[in-house]
C-alpha positions as CSV (number, residue, x, y, z in Angstrom):
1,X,26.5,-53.4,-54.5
2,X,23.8,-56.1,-55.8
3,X,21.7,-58.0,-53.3
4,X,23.2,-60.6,-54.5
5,X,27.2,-60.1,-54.4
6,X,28.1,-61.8,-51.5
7,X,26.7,-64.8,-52.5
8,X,28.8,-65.1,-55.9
9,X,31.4,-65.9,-53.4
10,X,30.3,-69.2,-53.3
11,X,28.7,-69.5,-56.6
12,X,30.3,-72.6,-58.9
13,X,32.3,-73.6,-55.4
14,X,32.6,-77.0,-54.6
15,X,32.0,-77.1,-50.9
16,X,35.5,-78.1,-50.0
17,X,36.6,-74.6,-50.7
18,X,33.9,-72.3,-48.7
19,X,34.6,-71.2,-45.8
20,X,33.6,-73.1,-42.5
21,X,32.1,-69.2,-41.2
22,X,29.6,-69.0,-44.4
23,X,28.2,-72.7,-44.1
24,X,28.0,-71.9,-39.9
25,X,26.3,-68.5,-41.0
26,X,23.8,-70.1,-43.8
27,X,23.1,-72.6,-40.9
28,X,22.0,-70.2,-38.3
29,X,20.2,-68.2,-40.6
30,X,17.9,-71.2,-42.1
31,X,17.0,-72.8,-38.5
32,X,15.6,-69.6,-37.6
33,X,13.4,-69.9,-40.7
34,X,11.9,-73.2,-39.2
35,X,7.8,-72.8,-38.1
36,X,5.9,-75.9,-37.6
37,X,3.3,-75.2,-38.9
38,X,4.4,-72.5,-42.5
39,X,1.8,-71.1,-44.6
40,X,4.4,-71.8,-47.6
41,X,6.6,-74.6,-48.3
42,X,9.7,-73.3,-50.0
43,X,10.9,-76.5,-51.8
44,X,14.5,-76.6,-53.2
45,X,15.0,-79.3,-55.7
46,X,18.5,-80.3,-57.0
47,X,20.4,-82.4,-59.2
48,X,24.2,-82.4,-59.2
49,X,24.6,-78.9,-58.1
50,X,27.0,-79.1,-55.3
51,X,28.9,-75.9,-56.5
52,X,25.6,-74.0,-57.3
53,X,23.3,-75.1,-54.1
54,X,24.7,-73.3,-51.2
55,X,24.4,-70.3,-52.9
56,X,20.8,-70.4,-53.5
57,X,20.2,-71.7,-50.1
58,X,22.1,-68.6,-48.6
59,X,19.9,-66.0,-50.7
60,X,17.1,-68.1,-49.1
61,X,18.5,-67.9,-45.5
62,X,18.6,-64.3,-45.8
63,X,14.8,-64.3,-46.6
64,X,12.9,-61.5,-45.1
65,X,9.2,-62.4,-44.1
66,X,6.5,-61.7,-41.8
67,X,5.1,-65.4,-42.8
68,X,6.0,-68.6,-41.7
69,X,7.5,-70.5,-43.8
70,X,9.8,-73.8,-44.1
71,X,12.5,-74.7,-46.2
72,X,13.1,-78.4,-47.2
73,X,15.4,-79.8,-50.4
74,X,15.0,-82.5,-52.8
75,X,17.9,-84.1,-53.6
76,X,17.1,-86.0,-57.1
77,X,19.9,-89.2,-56.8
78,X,22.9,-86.8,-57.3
79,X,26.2,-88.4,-58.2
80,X,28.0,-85.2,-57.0
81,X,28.0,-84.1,-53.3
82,X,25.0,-82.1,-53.3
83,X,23.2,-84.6,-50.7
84,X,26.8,-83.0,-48.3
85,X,25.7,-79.7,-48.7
86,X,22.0,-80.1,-47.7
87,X,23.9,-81.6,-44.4
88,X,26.1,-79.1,-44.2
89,X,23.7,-76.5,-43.4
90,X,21.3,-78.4,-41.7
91,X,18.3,-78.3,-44.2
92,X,15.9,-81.0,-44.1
93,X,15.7,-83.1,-47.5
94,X,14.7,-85.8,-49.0
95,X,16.1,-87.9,-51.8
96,X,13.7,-88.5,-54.7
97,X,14.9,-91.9,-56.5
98,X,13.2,-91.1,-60.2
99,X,15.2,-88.8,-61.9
100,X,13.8,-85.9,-63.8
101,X,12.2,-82.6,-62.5
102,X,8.7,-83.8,-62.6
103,X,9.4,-87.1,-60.0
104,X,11.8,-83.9,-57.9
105,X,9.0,-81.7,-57.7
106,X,6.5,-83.9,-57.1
107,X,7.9,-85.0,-54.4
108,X,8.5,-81.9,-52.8
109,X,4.9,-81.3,-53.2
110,X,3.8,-84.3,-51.3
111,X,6.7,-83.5,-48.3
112,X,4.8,-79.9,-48.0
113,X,3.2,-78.4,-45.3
114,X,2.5,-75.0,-46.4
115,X,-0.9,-73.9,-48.1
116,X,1.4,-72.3,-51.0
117,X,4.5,-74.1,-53.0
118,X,7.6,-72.4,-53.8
119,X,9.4,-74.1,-56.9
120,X,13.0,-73.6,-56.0
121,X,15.9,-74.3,-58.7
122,X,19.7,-75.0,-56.9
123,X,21.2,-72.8,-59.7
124,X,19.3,-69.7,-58.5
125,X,19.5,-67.0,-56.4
126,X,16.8,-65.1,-54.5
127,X,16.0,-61.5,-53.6
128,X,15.1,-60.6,-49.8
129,X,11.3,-59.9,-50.9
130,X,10.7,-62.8,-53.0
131,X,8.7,-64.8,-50.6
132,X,6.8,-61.8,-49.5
133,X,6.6,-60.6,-53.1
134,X,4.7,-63.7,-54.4
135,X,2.7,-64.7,-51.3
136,X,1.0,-61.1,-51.3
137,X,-0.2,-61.9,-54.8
138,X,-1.1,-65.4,-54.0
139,X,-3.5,-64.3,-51.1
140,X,-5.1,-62.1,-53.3
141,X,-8.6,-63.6,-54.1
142,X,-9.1,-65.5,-57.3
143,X,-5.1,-65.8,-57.9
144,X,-4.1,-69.5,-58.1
145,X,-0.2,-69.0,-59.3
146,X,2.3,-66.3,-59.8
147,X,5.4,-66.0,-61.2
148,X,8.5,-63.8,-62.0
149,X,11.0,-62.3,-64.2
150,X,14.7,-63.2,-63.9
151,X,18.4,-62.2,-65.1
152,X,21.0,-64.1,-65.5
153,X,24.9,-64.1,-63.8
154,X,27.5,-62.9,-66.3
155,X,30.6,-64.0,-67.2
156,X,33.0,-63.6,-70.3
157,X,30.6,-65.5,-72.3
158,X,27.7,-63.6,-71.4
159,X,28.8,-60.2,-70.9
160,X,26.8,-58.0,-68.4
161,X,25.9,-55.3,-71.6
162,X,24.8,-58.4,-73.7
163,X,22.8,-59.8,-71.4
164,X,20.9,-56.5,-70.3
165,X,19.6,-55.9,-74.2
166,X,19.1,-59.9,-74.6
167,X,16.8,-59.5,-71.2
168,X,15.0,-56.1,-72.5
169,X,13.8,-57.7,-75.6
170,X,12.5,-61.2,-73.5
171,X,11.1,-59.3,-71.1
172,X,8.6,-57.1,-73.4
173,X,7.8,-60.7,-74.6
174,X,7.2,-62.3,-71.9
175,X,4.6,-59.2,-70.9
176,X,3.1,-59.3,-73.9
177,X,2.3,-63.1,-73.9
178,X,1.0,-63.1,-69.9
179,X,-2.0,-61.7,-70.9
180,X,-3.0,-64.1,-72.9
181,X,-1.3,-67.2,-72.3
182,X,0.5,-66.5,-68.9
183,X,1.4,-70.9,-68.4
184,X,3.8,-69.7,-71.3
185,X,5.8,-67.3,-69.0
186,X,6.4,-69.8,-66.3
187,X,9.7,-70.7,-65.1
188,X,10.1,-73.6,-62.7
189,X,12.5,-71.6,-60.4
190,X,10.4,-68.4,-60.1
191,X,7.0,-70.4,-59.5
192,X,4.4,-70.1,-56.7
193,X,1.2,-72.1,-56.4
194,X,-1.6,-73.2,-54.0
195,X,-0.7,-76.6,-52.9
196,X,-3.9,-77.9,-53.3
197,X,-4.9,-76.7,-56.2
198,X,-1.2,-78.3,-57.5
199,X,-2.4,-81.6,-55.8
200,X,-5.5,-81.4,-57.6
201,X,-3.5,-80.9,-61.2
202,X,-0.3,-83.0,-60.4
203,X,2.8,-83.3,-62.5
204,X,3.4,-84.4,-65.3
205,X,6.3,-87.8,-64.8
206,X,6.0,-88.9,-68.7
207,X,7.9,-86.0,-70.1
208,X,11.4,-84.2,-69.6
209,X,10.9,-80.6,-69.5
210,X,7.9,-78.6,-69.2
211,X,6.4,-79.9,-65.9
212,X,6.1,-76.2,-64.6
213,X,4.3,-75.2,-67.5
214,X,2.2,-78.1,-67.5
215,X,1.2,-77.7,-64.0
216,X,0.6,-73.5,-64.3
217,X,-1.9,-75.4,-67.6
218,X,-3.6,-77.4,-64.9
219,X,-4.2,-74.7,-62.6
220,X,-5.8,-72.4,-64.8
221,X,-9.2,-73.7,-64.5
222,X,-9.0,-72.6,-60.5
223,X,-7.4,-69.0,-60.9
224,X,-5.8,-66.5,-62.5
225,X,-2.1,-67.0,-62.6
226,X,-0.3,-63.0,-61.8
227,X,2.9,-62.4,-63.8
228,X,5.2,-60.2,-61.3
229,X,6.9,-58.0,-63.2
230,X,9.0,-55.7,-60.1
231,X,12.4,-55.8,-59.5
232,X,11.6,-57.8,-55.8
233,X,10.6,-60.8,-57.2
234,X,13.2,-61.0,-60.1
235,X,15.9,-63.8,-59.5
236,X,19.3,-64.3,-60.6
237,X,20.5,-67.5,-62.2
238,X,23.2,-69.6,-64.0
239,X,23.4,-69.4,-67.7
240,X,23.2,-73.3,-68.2
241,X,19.7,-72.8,-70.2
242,X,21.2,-70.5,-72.9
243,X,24.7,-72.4,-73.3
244,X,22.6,-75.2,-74.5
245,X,22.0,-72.8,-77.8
246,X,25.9,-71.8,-78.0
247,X,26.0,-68.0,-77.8
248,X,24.0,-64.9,-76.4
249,X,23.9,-64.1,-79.9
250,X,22.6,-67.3,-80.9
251,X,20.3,-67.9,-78.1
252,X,18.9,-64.8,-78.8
253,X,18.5,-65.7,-82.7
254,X,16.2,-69.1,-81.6
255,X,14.4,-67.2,-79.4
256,X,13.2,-64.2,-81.7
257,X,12.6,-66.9,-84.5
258,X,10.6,-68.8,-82.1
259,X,8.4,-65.7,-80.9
260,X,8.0,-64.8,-84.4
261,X,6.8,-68.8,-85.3
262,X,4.1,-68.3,-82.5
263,X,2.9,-65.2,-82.6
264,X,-0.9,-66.3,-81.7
265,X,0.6,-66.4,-78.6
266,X,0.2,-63.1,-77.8
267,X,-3.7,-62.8,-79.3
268,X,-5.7,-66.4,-77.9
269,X,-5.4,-68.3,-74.8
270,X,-4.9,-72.2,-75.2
271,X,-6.1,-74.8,-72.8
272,X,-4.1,-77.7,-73.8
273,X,-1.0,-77.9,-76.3
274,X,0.9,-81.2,-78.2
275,X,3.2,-82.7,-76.6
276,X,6.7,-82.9,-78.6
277,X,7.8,-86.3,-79.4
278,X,11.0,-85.4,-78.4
279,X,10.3,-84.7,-75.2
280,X,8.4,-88.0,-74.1
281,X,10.0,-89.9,-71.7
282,X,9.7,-93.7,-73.1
């Protein structure tokens, strides 16, 4: 059985139909997590995902670590019930008024305690190790950021066997291009940082994707940023990215054409890149 099984049960649920024994169980399990004083902040940020969040939140409750840590959520003005499920379990929040990722993340770096930040996405699940996984790396001297690899959940549109040769062929990529130009391989929900380095480097609230790159950009200049590449530190997540390009065969078309467009990103390192029009907010 994957590590993450159980919590499918609940995947793309609203919370009406989970059972009152999994929210009391996710409960339990993330107010034992509580330290008052956590060397990482583990910072959940959301935006209508009421029938993705509690299963991310479970994967975290389950969290094995010899750290302290705390977990706190960012509800980014949902119109769904996502604030309900935050209260359902519990889990200190805080509702960020400016929509966008940048204005949720932001905020959740401001609301932390910890000495590292965790970027958490509500459509992800993650393994038992992950906190442990990255901290060890971000303890390391001269290593300012990490981040991991991740799969995606299946489903008839994404068949298991598709998505296993679509993931192959990224992943070799995305090795390739960390050596070089590792701000490149950053994904906002498999992120780590040190919180005052972030602080220092801030996020960008003038565009609409990107701000996790933008920020791993920034905090070059103070570190090295380690690409984990193990199976404990890979996540599972919702598809929603690649259904924006149709098909896995499509999605892996753009993304091999794309590679191919920028293939001096696997020779020279950049320090600053144009901004799209596109993706301005105005």
């Amino acid at each position: 059985m994957k590590w993450y099984t159980k919590y499918l049960t609940v995947f793309e649920k609203p919370i009406e139909e989970v059972p009152q024994s999994v929210i009391d169980e996710i409960k339990e399990k993330l107010k034992d997590k509580k330290r008052p004083e956590p060397l990482a902040s583990v910072v959940v940020i959301a935006y209508n995902e009421e029938k993705r969040l509690l299963s991310c939140l479970w994967s975290l409750a389950e969290t094995k670590t010899e750290f302290p840590i705390e977990i706190i959520g960012i509800d980014n003005i949902s119109t769904d019930r996502t604030s309900d499920v935050f209260k359902s379990v519990g889990l200190k929040y805080f509702t960020e008024t400016n929509k966008g990722p940048g204005f949720a993340r932001d905020r959740g770096q401001n609301e932390a305690k910890g000495k590292y930040y965790f970027c958490i996405d509500s459509d992800t699940m993650y393994p038992p190790d992950y906190i442990d996984t990255h901290l060890k790396q971000l303890m390391k001297p001269g290593i300012v950021a990490t981040s991991s690899l991740w799969s995606y959940v299946p489903d008839k549109d994404f068949p298991r066997y598709w998505m296993c040769f679509y993931e192959l062929l990224r992943n070799i990529h995305l090795r390739i291009q960390s050596r070089k130009r590792p701000e490149l391989c950053v994904r906002g929900m498999t992120f780590a940082y040190n919180t005052d380095f972030g602080r220092q480097v801030g996020y960008r609230l003038d565009i609409i994707r990107g701000e996790d790159g933008s920020m791993a950009l920034g905090l070059k200049k103070y570190g090295k940023i380690k690409f984990i590449t193990g199976k404990r530190a890979k996540v599972i997540t919702s598809t929603v990215t690649l259904r924006q390009d149709g098909s896995v065969f499509n999605a892996l078309k753009v993304r091999i054409v794309k590679a191919f467009k920028h293939l001096r990103n696997y020779f020279f390192p950049k320090d600053s890149y144009k901004d799209e029009e596109s993706n301005l907010i105005k």
